[in-house]
The first five atom37 places (N, CA, C, CB, O) and aatype in JSON, in Angstrom:
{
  "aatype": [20, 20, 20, 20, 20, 20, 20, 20, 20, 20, 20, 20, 20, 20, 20, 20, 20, 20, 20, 20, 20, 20, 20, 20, 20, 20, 20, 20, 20, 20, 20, 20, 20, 20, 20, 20, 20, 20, 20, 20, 20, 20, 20, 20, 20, 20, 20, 20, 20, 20, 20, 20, 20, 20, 20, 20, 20, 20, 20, 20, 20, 20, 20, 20, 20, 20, 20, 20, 20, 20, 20, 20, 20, 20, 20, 20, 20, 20, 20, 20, 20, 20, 20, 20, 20, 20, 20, 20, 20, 20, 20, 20, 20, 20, 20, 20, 20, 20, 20, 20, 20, 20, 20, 20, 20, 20, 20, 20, 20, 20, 20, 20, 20, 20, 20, 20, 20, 20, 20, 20, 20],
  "atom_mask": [
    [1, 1, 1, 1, 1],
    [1, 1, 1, 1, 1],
    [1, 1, 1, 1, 1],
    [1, 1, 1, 1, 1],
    [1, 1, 1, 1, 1],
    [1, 1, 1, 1, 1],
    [1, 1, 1, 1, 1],
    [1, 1, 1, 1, 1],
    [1, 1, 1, 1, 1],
    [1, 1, 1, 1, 1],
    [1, 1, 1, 1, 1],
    [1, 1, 1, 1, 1],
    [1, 1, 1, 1, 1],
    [1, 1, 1, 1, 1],
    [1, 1, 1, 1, 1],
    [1, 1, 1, 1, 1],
    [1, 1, 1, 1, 1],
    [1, 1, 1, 1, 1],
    [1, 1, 1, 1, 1],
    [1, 1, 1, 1, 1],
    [1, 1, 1, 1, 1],
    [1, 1, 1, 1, 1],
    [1, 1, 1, 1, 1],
    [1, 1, 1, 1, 1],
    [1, 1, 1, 1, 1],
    [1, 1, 1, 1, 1],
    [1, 1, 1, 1, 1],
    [1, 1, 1, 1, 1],
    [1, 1, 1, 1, 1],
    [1, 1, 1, 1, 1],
    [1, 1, 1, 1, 1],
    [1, 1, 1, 1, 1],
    [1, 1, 1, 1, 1],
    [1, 1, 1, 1, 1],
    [1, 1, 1, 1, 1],
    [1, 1, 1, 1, 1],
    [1, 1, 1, 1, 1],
    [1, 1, 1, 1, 1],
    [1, 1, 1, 1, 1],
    [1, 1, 1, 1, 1],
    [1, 1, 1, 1, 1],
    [1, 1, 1, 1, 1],
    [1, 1, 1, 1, 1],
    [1, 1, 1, 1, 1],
    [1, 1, 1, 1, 1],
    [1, 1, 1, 1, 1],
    [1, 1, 1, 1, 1],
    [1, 1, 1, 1, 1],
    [1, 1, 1, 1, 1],
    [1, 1, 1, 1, 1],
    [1, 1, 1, 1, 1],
    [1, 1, 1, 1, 1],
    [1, 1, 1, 1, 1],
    [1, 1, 1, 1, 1],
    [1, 1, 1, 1, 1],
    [1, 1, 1, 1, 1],
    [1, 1, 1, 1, 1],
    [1, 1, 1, 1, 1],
    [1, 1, 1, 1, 1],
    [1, 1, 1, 1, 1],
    [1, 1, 1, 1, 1],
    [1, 1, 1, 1, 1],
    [1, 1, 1, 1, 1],
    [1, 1, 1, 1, 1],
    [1, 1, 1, 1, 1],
    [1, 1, 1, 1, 1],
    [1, 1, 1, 1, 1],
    [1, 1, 1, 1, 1],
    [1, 1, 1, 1, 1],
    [1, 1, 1, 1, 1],
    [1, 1, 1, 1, 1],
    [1, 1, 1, 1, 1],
    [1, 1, 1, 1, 1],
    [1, 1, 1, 1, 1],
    [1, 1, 1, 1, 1],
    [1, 1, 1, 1, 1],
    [1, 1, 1, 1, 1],
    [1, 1, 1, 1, 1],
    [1, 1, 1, 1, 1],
    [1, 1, 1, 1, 1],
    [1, 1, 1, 1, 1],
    [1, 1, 1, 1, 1],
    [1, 1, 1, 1, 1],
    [1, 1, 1, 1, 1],
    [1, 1, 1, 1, 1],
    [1, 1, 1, 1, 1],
    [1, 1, 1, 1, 1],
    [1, 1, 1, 1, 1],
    [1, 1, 1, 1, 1],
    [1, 1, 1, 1, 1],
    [1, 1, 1, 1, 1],
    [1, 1, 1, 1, 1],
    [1, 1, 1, 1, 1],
    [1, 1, 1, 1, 1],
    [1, 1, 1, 1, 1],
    [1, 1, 1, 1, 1],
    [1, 1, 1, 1, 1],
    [1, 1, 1, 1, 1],
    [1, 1, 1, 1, 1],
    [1, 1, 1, 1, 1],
    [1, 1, 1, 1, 1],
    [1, 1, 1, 1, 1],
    [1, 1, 1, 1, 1],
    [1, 1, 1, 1, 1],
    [1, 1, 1, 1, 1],
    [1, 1, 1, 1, 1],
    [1, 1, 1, 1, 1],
    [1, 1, 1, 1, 1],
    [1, 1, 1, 1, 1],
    [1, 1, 1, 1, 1],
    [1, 1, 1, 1, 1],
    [1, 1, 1, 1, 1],
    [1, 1, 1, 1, 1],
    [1, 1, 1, 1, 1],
    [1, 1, 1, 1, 1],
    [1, 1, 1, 1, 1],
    [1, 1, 1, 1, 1],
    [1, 1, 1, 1, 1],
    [1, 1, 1, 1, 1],
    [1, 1, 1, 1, 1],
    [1, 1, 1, 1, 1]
  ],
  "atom_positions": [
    [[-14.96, 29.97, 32.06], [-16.15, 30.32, 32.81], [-15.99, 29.84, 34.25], [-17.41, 29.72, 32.17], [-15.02, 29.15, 34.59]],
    [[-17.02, 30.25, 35.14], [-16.65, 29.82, 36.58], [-17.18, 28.78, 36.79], [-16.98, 30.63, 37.65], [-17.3, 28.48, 37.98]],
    [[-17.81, 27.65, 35.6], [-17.83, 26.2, 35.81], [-16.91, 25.87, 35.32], [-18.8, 25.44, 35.42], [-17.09, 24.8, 34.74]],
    [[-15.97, 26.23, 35.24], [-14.71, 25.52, 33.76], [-15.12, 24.69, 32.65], [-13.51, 24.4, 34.3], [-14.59, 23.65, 32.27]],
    [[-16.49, 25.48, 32.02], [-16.58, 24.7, 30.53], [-15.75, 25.2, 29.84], [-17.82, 24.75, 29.71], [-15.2, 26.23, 30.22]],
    [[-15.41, 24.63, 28.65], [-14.56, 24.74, 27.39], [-15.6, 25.64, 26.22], [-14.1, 22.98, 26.81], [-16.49, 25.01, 25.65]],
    [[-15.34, 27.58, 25.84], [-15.69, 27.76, 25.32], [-15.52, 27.56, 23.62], [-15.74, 28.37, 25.93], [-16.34, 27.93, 22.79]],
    [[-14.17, 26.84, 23.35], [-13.66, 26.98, 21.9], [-12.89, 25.37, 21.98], [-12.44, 28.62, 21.57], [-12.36, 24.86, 22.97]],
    [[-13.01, 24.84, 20.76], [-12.53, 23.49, 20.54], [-10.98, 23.74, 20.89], [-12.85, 22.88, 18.94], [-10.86, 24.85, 21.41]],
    [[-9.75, 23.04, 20.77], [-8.62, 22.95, 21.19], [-8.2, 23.08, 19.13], [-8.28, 21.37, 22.42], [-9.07, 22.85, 18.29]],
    [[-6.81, 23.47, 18.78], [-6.7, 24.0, 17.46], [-6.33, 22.67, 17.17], [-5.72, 25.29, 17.07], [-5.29, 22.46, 17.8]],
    [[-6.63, 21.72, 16.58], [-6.56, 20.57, 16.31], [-5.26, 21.01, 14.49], [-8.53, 19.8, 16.25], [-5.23, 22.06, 13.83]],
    [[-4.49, 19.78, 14.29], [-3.67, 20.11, 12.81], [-5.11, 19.85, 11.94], [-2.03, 18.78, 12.28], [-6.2, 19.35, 12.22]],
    [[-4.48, 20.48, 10.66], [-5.41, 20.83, 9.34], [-5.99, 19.57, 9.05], [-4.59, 21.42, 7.96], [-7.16, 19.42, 8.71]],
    [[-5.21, 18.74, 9.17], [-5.59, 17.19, 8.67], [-6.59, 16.7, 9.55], [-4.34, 16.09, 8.72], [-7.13, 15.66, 9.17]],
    [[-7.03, 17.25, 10.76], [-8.59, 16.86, 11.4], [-9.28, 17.77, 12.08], [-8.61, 15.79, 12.4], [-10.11, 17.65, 12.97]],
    [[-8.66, 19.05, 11.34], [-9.68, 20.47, 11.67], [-11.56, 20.04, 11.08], [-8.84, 22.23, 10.38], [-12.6, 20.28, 11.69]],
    [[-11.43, 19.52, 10.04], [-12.94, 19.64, 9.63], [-13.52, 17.54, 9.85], [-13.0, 20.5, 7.4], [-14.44, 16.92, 9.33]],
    [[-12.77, 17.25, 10.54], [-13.15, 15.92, 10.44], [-14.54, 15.29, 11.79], [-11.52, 15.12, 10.6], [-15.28, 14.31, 11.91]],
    [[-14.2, 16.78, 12.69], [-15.42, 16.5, 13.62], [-14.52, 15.86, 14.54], [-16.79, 15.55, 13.05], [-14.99, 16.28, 15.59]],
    [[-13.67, 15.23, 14.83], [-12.65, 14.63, 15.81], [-12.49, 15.52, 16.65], [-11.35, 14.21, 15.34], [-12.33, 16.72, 16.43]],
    [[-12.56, 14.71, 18.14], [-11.93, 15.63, 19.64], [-10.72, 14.92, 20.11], [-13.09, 15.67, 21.14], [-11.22, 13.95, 20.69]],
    [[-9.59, 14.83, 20.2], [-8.7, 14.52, 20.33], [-8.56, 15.02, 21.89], [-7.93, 14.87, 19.27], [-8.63, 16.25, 21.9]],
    [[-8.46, 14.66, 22.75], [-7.7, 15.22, 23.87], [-6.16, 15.06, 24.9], [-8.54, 15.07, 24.52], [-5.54, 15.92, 25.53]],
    [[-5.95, 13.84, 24.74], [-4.8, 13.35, 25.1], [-4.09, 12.68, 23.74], [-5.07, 12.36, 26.29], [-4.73, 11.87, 23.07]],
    [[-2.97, 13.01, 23.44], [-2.13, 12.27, 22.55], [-1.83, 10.67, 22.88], [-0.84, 13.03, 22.5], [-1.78, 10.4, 24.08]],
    [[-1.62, 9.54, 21.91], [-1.04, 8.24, 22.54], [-0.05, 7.76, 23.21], [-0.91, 7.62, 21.95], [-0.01, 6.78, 23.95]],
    [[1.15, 8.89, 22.76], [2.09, 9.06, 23.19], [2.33, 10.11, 24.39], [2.65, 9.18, 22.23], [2.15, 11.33, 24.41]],
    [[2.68, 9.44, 25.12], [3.07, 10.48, 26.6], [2.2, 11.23, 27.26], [4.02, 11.56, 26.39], [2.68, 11.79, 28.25]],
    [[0.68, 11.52, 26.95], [-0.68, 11.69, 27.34], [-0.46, 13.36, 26.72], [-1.13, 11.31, 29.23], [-1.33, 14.1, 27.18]],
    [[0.48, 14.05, 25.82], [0.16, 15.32, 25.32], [-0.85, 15.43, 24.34], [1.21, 15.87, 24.83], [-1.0, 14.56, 23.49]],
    [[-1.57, 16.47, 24.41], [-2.06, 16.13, 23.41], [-2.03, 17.06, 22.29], [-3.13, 15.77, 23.72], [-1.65, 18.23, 22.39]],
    [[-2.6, 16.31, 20.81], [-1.9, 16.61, 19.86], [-2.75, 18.26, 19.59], [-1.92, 15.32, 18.64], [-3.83, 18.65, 20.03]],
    [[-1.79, 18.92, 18.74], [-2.44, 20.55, 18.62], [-1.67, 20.61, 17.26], [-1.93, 22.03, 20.05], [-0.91, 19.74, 16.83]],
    [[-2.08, 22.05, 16.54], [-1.86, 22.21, 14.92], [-0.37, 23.29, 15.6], [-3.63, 23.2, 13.64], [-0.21, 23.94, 16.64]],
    [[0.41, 23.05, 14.44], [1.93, 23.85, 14.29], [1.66, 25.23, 14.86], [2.54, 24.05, 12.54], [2.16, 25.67, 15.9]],
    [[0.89, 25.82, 14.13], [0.73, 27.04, 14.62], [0.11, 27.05, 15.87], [0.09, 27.78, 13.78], [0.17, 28.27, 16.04]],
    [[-0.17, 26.84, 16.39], [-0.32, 27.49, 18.01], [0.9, 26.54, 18.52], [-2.17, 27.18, 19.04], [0.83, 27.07, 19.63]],
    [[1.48, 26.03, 18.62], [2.75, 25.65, 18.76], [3.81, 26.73, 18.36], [2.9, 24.47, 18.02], [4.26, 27.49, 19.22]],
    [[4.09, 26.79, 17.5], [4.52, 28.63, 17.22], [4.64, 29.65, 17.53], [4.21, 29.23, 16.76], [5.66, 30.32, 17.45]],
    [[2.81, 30.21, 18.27], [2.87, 30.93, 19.29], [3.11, 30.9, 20.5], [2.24, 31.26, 19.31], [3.28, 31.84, 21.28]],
    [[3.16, 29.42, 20.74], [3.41, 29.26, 21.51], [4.46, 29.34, 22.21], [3.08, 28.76, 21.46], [4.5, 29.35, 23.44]],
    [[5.41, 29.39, 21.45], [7.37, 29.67, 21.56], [7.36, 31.48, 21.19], [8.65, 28.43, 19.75], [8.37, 32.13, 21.42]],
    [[6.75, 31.81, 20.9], [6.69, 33.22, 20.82], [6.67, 34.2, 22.0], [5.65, 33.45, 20.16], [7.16, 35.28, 22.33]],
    [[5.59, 32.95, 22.63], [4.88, 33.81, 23.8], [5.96, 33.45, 25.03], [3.01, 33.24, 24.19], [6.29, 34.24, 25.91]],
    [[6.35, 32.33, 24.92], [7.35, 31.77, 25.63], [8.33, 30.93, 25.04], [6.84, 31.16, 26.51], [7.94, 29.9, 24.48]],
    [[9.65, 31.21, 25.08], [10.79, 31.27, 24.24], [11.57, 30.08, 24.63], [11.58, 32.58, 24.38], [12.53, 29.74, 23.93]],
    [[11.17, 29.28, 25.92], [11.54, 28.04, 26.29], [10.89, 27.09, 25.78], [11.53, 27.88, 27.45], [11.48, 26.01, 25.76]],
    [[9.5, 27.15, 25.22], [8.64, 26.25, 24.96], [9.22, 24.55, 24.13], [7.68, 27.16, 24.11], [9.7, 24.23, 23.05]],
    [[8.86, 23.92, 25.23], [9.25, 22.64, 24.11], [9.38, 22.17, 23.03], [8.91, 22.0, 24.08], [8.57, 21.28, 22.77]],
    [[10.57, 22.58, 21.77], [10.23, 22.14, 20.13], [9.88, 20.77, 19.98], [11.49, 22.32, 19.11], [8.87, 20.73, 19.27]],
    [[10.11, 20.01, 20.2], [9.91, 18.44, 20.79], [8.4, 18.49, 20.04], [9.95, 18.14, 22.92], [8.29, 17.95, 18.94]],
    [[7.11, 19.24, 20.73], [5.94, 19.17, 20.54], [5.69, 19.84, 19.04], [5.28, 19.77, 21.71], [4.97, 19.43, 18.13]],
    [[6.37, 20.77, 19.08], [6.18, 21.91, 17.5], [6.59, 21.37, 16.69], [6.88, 23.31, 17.25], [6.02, 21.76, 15.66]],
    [[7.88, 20.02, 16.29], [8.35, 19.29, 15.28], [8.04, 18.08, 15.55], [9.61, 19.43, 15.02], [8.83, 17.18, 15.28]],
    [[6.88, 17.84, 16.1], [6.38, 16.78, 16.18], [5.77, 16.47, 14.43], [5.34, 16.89, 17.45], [4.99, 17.34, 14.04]],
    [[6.06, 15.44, 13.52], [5.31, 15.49, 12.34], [3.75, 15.63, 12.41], [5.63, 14.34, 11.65], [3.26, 16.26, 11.47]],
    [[2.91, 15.17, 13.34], [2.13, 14.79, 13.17], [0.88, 16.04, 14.02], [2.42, 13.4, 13.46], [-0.31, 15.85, 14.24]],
    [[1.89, 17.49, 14.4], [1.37, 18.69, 14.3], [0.91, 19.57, 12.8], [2.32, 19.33, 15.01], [0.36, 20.67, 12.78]],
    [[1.27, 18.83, 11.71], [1.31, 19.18, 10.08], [0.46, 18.03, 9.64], [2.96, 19.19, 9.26], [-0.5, 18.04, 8.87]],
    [[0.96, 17.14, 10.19], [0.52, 15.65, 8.66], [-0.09, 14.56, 9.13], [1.98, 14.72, 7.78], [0.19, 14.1, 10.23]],
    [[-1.0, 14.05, 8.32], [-1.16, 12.61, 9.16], [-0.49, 11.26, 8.91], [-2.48, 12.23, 9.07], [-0.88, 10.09, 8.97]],
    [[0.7, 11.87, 8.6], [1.53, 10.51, 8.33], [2.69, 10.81, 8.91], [1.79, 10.03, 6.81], [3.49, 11.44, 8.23]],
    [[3.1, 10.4, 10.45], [3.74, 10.26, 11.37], [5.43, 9.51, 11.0], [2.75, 9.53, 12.21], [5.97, 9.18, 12.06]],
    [[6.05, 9.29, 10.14], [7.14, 9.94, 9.21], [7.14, 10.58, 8.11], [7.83, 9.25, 8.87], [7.7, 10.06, 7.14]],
    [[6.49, 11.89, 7.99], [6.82, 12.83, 7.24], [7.15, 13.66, 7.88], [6.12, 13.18, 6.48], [6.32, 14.06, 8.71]],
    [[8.47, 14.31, 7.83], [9.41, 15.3, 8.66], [10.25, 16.24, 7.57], [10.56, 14.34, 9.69], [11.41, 16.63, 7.69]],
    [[9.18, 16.53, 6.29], [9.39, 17.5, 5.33], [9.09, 18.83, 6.07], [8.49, 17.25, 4.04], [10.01, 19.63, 5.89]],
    [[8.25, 19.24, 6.74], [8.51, 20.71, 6.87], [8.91, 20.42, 8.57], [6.96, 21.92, 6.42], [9.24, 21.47, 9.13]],
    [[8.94, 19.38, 9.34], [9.45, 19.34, 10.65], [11.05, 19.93, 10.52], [9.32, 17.74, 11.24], [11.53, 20.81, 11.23]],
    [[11.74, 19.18, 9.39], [13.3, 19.55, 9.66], [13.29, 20.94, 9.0], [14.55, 18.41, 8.91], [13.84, 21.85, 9.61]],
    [[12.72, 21.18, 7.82], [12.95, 22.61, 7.77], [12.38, 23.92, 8.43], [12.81, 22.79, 6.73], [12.76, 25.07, 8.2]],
    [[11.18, 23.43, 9.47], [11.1, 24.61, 10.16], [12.47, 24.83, 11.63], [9.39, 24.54, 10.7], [12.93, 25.81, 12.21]],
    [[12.7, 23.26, 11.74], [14.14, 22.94, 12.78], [15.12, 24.22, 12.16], [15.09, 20.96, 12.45], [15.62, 25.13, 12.82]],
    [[15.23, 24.03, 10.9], [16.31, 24.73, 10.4], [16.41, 26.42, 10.79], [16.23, 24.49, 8.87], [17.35, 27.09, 11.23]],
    [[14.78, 26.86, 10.35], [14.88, 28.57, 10.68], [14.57, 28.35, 12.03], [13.71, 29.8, 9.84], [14.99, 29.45, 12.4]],
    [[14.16, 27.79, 13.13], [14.53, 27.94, 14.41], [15.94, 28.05, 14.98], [14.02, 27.04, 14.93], [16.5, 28.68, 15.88]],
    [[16.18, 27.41, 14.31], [17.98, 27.66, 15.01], [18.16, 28.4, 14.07], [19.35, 26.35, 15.17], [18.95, 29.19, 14.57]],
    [[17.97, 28.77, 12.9], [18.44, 30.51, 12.64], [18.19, 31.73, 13.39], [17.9, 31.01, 11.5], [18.82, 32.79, 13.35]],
    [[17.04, 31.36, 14.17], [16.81, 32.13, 14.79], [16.92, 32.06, 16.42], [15.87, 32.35, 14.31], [16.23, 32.7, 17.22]],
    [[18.1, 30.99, 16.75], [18.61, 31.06, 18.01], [17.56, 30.46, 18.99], [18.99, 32.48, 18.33], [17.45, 30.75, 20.18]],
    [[16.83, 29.63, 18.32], [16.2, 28.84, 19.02], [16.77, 27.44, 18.94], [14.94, 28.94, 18.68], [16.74, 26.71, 17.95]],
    [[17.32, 27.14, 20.18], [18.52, 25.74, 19.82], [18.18, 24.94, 21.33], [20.78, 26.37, 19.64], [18.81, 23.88, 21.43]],
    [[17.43, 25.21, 22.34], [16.82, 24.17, 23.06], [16.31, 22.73, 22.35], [15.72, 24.82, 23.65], [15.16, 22.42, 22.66]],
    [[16.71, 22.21, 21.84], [16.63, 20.81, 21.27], [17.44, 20.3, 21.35], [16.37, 20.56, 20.23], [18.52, 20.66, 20.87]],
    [[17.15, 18.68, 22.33], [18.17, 18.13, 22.97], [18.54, 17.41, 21.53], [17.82, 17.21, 24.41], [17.92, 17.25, 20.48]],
    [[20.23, 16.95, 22.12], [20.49, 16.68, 20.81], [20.29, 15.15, 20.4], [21.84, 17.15, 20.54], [20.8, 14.73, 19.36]],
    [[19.77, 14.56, 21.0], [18.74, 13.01, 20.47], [17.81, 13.41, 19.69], [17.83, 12.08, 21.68], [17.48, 12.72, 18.72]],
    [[17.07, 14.87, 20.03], [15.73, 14.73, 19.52], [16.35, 15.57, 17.92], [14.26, 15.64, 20.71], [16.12, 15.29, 16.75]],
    [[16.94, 16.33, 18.34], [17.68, 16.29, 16.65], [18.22, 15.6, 15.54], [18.47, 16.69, 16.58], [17.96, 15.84, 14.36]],
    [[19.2, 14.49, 16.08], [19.6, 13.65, 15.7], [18.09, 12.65, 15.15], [20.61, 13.23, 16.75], [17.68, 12.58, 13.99]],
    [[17.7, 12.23, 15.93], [16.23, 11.65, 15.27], [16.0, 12.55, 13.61], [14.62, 12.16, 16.64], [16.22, 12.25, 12.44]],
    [[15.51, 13.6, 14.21], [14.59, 14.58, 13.11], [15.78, 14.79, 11.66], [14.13, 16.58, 14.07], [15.45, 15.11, 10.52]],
    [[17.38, 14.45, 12.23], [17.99, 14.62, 10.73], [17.7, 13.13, 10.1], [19.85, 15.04, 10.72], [17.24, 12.81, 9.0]],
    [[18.09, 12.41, 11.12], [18.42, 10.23, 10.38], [16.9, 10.25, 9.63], [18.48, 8.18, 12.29], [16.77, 9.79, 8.49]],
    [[15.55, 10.94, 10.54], [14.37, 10.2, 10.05], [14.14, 11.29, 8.5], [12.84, 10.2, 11.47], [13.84, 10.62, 7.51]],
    [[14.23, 12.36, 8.32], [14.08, 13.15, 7.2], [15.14, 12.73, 5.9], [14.29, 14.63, 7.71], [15.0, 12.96, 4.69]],
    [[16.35, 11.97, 6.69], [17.64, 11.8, 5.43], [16.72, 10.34, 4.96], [19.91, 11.47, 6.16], [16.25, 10.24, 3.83]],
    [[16.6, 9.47, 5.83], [16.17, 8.17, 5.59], [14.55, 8.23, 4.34], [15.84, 7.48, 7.37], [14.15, 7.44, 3.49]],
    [[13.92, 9.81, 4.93], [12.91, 9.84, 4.29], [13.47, 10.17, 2.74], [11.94, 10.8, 4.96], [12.86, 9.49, 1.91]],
    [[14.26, 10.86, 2.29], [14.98, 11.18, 0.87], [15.15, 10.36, 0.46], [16.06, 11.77, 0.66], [14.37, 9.92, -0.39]],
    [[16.25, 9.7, 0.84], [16.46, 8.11, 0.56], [15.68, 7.47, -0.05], [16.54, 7.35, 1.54], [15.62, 7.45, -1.28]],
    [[15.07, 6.94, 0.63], [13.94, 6.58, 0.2], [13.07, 6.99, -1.63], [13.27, 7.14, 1.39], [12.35, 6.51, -2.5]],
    [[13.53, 7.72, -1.41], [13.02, 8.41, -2.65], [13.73, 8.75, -3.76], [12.55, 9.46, -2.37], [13.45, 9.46, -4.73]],
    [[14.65, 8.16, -3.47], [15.84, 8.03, -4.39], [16.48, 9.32, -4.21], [15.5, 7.71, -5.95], [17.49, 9.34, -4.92]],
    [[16.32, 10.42, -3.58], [17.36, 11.9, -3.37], [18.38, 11.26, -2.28], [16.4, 13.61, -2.58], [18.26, 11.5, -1.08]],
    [[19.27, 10.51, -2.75], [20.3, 10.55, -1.61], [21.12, 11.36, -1.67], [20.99, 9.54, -1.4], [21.91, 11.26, -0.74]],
    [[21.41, 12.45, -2.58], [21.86, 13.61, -2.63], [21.97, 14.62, -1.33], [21.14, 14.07, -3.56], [22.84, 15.18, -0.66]],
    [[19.94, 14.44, -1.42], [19.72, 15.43, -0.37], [19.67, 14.47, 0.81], [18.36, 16.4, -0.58], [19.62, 15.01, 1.91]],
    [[19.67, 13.39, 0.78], [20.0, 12.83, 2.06], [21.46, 13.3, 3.26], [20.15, 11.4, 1.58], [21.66, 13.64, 4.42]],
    [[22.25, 12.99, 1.88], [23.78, 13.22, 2.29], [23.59, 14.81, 3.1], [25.01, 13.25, 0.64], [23.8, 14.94, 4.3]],
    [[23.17, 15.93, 2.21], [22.98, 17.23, 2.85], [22.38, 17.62, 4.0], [22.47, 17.84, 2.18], [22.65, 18.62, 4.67]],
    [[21.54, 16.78, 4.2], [20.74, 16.55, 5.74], [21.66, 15.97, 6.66], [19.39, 15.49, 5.73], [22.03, 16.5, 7.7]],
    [[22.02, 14.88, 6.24], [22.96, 14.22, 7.21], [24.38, 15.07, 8.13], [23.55, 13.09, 6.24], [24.92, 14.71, 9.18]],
    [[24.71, 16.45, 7.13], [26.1, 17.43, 7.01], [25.06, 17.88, 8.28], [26.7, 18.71, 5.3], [26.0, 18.29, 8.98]],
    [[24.14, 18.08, 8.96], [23.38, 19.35, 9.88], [23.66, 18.3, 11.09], [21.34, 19.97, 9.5], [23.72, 18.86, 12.18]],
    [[23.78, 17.36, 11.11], [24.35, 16.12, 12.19], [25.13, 17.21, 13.29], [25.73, 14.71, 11.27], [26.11, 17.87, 12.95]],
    [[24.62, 17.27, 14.48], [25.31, 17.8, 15.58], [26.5, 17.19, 15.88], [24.58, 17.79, 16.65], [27.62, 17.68, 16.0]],
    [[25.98, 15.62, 16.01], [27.68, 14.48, 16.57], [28.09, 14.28, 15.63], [27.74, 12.88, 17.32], [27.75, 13.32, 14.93]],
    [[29.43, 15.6, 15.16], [30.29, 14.62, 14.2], [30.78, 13.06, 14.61], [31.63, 15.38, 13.93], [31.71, 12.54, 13.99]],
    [[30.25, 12.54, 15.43], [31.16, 11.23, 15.79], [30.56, 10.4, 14.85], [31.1, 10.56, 17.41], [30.93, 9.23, 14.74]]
  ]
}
């Protein structure tokens, strides 16, 4: 509007869509937090868009190491030639998802996570 009110809330993740929460700045780095999907479109609409923010866990979950669907949506992004992800922030998203298996006694699938490791070093 030509006062710049805010006609529609910001798409907050599922986990505090109905909680009545306004979130506006994130704690980290002053972004603030938004649900996967408009993150999504957001790389749609623009194909540079930061994954950084879209595999952020805590665009899905409210438990800020769970990186169950973070690494596997990582995965069909770079199937689909989306590979702007520096490779720290990858490396993170494989150690923290293998560590999460682990954990759980799948070191199986740990080991298999670990094979997507960019630095063979």
């Amino acid at each position: 509007t030509s006062e710049c009110e805010k006609y529609a809330c910001c798409p907050l993740p599922p986990y505090l869509e109905d909680s009545g929460c306004v979130i506006e700045e994130d704690d980290n780095g002053g972004r603030p937090l938004r649900d996967v999907c408009f993150h999504l479109l957001k790389l749609y609409s623009d194909r540079s868009y930061e994954l950084d923010q879209l595999l952020d866990p805590r665009s899905v979950t409210c438990d800020p190491l769970d990186f169950r669907l973070s690494w596997h949506l990582w995965e069909v992004l770079r199937a689909l030639n989306y590979c702007h992800l520096s490779q720290q922030s990858w490396g993170v998203l494989n150690s923290s998802y293998a560590g999460q298996l682990e954990s759980e006694g799948l070191w199986e699938w740990a080991v298999f996570v670990m094979l997507h490791e960019p630095d063979t070093q």
